[in-house]
N, C-alpha and C positions, 0 to 999 in steps of 0.2 A: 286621465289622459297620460300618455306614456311619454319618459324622458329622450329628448333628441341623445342620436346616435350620430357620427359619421358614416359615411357610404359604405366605408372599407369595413364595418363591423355588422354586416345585416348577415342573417342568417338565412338559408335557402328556405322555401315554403311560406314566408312568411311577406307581405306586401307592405309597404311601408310608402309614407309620404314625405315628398320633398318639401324640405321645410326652411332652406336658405345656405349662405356658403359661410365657412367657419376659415377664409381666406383674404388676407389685405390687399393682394393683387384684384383690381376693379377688372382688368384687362381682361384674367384668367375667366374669374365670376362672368364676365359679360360674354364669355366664349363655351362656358358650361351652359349657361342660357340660352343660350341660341343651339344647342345640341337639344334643348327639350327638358331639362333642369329648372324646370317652373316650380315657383312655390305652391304646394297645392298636389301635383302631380303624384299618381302612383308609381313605384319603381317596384322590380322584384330582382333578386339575384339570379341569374340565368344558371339552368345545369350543365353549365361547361365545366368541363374537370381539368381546369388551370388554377395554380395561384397568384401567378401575378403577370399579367391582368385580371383583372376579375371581370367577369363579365355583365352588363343588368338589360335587362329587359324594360324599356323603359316607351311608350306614346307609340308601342306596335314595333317599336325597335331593338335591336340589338349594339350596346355599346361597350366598345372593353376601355376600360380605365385601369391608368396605373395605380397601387396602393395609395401611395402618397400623392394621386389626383384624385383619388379617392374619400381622402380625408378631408378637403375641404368641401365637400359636400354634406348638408345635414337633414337627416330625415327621423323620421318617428314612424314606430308603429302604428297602420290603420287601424281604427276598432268597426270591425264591421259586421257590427251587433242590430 
């Protein structure tokens, strides 16, 4: 099983799941959740050619977060073996 990452470090091509927030604001967490930030969730990084925002691909949507909105998001590699 592959080590959690933050949001802001996935790599294109590659599908990952959300796996919890690495953030002490309850408020913030509970407003990423409601955008579709579920534990369990697949996410991908979207081919938009910006740095910051980033963009993901996420429950049929498109969503840009900031770097450092980014960071308290945590995911892992799917294995979809």
């Amino acid at each position: 099983m592959s080590a959690n990452i933050v949001l802001a470090n996935m790599q294109a091509g590659i599908t990952y799941q959300v796996t919890g927030f690495n953030t002490t604001s309850e408020d913030y967490a509970t407003k990423l959740y409601k955008m579709g930030f579920v534990e369990g969730t697949p996410v991908e990084l979207s081919s938009v050619k910006i740095a910051d925002p980033i963009v993901v691909q996420i429950r049929g949507s498109r969503i840009a977060l900031r770097k450092k909105e980014a960071r308290q998001v945590l995911v892992r590699e799917c294995n979809n073996a």
